[in-house]
C-alpha positions in Angstrom: -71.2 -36.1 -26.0 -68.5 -38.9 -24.9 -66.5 -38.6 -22.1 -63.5 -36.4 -22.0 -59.9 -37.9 -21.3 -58.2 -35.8 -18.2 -54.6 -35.9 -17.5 -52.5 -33.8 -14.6 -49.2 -32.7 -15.0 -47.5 -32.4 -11.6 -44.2 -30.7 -11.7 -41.3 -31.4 -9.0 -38.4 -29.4 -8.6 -36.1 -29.0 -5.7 -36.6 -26.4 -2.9 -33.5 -24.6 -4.2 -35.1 -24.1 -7.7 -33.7 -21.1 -9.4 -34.4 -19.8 -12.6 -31.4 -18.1 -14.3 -31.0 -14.9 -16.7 -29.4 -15.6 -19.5 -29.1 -13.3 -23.0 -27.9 -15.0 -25.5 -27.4 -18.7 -26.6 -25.3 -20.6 -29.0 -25.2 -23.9 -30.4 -26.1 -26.5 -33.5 -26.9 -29.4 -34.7 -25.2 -32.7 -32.8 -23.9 -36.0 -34.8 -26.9 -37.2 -33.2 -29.5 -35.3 -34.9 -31.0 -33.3 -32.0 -30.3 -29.6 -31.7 -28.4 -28.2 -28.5 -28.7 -24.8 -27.3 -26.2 -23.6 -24.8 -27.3 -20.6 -23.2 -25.1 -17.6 -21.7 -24.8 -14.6 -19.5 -22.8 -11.9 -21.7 -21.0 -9.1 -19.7 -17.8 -7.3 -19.7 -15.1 -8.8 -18.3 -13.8 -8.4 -14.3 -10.2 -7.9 -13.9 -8.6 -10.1 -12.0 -6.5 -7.4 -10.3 -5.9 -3.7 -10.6 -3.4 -1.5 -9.0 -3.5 2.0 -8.0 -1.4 5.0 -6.8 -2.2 6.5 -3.9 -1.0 9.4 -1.4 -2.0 9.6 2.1 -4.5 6.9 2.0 -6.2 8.5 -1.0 -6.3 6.6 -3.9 -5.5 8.9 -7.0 -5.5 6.8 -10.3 -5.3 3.4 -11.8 -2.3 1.9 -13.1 -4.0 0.1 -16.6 -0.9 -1.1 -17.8 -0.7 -3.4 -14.1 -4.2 -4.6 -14.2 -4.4 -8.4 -15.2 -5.3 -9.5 -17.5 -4.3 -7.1 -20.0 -6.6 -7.5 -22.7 -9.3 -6.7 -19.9 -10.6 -3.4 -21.9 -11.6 -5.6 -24.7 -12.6 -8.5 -23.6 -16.3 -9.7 -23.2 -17.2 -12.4 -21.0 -20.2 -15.4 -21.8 -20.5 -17.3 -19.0 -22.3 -20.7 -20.0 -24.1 -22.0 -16.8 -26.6 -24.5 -18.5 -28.1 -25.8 -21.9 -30.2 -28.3 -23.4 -30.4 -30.7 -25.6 -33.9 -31.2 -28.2 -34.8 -33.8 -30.4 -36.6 -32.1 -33.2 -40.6 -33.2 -32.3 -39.4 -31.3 -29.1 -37.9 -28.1 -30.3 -40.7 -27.8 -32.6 -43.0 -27.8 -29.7 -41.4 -25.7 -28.0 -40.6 -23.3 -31.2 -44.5 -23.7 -31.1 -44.8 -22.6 -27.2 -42.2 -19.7 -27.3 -43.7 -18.1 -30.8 -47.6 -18.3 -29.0 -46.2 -16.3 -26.2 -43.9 -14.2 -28.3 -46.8 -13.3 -29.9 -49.1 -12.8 -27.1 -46.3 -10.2 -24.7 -46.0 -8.3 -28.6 -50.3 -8.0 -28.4 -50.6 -6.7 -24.7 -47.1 -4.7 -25.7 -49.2 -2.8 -28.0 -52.1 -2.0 -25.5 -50.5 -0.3 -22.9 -48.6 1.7 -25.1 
């Protein structure tokens, strides 16, 4: 048997590391030729201000045609906090890593259930 090859990945990151949620993503192709994904938290939207009636230091009811902006009730929100960009030996790696343990979450998925 010949001798085996080793190598150790060390990974640094900051003390402050902190992964995000995100649900959803959106991107393309650059003029470059690599592939960015930029990655987003969708929610409904916060007003920016609302006013209210109110009598004797109850509030009773919101006044929607005050509340800023106006298009609040149909507006959705994607904040983009981060994204990355692949060249395509990359992304296919890391198609590669994602599908393994895509596939793996499905398997044990299917035995607790």
């Amino acid at each position: 048997m010949g001798k085996q090859n080793k190598i150790k990945f060390k990974y640094i990151f900051e003390d402050d590391y902190n992964p995000k949620y995100v649900n959803g993503a959106f991107g393309g192709i650059s003029p470059q030729g690599e592939i960015v994904i930029n990655f987003y938290l969708e929610r409904v939207a916060l007003p920016r201000s609302q006013t209210y009636t109110f009598k004797e230091g109850m509030v009773l009811s919101e006044l929607t045609e005050e509340r800023e902006p106006g298009d609040h009730d149909t507006s959705v929100v994607r904040f983009v906090e981060n994204g990355i960009v692949l060249n395509l030996a990359h992304a296919e790696d890391i198609h590669r890593w994602l599908g393994e343990h895509i596939k793996n979450l499905k398997s044990n998925q299917k035995k607790n259930v």
